[in-house]
C-alpha positions in Angstrom: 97.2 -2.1 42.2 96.5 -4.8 44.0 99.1 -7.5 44.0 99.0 -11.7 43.2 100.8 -12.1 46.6 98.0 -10.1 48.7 94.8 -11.6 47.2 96.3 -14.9 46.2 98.6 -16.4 48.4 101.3 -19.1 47.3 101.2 -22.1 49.2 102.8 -23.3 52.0 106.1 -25.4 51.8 104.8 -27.5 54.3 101.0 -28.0 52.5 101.1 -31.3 50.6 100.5 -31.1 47.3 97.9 -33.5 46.9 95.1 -34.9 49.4 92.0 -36.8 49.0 89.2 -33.8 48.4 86.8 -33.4 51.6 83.2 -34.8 50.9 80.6 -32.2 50.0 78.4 -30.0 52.4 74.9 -29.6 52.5 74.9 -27.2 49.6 77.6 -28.7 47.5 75.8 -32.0 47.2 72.5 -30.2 46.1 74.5 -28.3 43.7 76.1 -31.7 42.0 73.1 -33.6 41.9 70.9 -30.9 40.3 73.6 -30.0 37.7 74.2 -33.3 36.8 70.2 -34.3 36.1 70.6 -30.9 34.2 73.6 -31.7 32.5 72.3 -35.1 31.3 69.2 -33.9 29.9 71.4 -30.7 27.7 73.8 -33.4 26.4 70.8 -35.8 25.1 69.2 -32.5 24.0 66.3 -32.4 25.9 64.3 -29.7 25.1 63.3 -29.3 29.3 66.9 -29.3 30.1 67.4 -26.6 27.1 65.1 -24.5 28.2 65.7 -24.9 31.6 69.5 -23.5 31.1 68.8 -21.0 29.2 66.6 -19.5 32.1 69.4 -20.2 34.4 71.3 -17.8 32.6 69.2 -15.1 32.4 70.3 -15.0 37.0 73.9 -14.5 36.0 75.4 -12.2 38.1 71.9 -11.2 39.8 70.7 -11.6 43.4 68.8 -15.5 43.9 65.8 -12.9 45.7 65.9 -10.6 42.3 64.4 -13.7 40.2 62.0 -15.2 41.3 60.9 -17.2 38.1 63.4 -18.9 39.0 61.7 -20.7 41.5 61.8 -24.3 41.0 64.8 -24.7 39.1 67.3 -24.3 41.2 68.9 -26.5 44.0 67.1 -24.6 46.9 64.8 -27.3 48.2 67.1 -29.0 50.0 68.2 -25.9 51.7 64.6 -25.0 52.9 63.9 -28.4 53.6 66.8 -28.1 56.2 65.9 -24.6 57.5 62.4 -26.4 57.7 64.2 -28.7 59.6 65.6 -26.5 62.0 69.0 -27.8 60.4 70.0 -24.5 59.3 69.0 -20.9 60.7 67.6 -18.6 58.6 70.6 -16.5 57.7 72.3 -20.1 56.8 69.3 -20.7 54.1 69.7 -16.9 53.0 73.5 -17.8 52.0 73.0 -21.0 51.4 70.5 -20.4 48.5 72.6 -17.3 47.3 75.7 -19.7 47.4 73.4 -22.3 45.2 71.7 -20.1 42.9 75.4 -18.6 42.0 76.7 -21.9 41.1 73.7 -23.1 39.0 73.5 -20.0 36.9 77.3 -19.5 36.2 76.9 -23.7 34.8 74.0 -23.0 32.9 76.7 -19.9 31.4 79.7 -22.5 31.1 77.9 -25.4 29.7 76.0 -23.2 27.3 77.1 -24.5 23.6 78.8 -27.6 24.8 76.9 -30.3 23.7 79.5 -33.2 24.1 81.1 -32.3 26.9 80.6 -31.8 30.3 81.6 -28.4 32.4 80.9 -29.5 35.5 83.1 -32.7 36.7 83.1 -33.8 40.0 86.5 -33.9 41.6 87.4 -31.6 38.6 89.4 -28.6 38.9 88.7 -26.1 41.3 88.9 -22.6 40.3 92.1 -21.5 41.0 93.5 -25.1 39.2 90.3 -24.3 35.9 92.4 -20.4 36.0 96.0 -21.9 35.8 94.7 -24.0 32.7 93.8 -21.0 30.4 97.7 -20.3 30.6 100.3 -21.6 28.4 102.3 -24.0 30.5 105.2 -22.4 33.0 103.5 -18.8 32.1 101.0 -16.2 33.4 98.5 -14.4 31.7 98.6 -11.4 33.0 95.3 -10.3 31.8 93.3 -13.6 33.1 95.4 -12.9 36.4 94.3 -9.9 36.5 90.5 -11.2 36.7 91.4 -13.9 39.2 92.6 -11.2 41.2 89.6 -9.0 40.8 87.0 -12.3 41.5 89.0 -12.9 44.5 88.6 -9.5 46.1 85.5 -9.1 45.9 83.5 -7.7 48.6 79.6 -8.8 48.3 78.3 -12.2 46.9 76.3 -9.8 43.8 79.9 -8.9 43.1 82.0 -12.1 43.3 79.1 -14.0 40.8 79.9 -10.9 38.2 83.6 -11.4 38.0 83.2 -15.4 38.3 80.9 -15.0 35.0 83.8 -13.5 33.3 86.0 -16.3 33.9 83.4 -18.5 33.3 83.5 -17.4 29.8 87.1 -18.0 29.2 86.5 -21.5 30.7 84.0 -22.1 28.0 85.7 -20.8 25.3 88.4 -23.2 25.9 86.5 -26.0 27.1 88.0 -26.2 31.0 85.6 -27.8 33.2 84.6 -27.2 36.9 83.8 -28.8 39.9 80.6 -26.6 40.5 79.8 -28.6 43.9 82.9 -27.7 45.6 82.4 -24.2 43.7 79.1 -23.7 45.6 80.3 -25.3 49.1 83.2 -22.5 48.4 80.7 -20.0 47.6 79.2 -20.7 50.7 82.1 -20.3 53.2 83.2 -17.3 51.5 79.8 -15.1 52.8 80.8 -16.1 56.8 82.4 -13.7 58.4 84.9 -13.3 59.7 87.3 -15.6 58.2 85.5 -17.3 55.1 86.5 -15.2 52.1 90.4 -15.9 53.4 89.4 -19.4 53.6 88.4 -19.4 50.2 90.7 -17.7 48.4 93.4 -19.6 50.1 92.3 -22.6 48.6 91.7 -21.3 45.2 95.6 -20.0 45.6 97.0 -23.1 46.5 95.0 -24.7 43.6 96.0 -21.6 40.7 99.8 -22.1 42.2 99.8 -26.3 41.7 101.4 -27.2 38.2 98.4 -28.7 36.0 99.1 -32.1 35.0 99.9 -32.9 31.2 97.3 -32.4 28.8 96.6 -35.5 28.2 95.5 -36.3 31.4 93.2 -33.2 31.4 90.6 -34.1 28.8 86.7 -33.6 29.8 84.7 -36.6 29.8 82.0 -37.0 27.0 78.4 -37.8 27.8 78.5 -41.0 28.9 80.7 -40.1 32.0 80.1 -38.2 35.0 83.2 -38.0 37.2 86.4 -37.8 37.1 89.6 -38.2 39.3 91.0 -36.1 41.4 93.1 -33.9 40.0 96.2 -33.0 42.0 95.3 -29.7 44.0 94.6 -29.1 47.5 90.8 -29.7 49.1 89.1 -26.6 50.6 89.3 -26.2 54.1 85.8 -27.1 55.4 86.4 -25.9 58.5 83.2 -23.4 59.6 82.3 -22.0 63.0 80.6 -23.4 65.7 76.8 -24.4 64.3 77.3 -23.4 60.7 78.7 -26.5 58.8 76.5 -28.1 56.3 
């Protein structure tokens, strides 16, 4: 069995807690600004925006190039526009629109049912920090671990979206919201090779290791905000090789 120690590693004594989150990429700023025109028009209950999530969830777990009618709806443009560009190569676009459609659908799964509230915050939780937040304070839920684990061990981007979804749903159950534009940046990294799946589940490690701050300070903003502050973990490293940083 794999162990919490192999596939998510504690932080280092030497990491400080708490830093200013890096900007968003390329990818991670299409992500944001698509969910949050989406998120807007669910929480007025705009029948568009309604429709339009409930298409996004029908690419849960699926390959962007396995639904097409999707076309449209997602972030991508910006990501062709760059490849157009010459910005990005074309097996940057490939993952970058794999990283994007990923993020958009598992939102469209999260905010689904939550009218008041938004699931994805920017400079909310990360992932690891969301995880940690399902568990009773100074505890681990061994089962939930258990998926972390299994999302952060995954081996092809088709797999990593299916176990994301099923954290996704404990999220939404219990109303934890995400930062889905440091999600999709994230997503992102972790198809380079070699080196980015480490990268990534380092930071969502340090992040699941950080003690959440009192509830109280944790509550999801109703509809008429759209940020939030940071909130205490570590920023992903946004270091990327030589010609492949969006």
């Amino acid at each position: 069995m794999t162990t919490a120690s192999a596939a998510i590693p504690a932080p280092s004594p030497s990491a400080p807690s708490a830093r200013r989150r890096a900007a968003l990429g390329l990818i991670g700023k299409a992500v944001d600004q698509r969910i949050t025109e989406l998120q807007r028009g669910y929480l007025a209950d705009r029948p568009d925006a309604v429709a339009t999530l409930a298409r996004l969830r029908c690419g849960v777990g699926r390959p962007a190039a396995a639904v097409p009618e999707l076309w449209g709806m997602t972030a991508a443009e910006p990501i062709h526009q760059a490849h157009a560009d010459g910005e990005l190569s074309g097996e940057q676009a490939e993952r970058a629109e794999e990283a994007a459609h990923i993020a958009l659908s598992l939102w469209s799964l999260h905010q689904q049912s939550h009218h008041n509230q938004r699931m994805h915050v920017r400079y909310g939780p990360e992932l690891g920090a969301a995880v940690r937040r399902l568990m009773p304070p100074g505890e681990l839920d061994e089962p939930i671990r258990k998926r972390f684990v299994r999302a952060a061990t995954a081996t092809t981007p088709t797999m990593l979206a299916q176990r994301l979804r099923e954290i996704v749903v404990l999220l939404r159950r219990e109303a934890v919201a995400l930062d889905y534009g440091l999600l999709a940046d994230q997503l992102y990294q972790w198809q380079q090779r070699p080196g980015g799946p480490e990268q990534v589940r380092r930071s969502w490690g340090r992040s699941f290791h950080i003690r959440p701050k009192p509830a109280n300070t944790q509550s999801n903003p109703g509809p008429s905000a759209d940020t939030t502050g940071t909130d205490g973990t570590d920023d992903l490293d946004t270091t990327t090789s030589k010609g492949d940083t969006l």
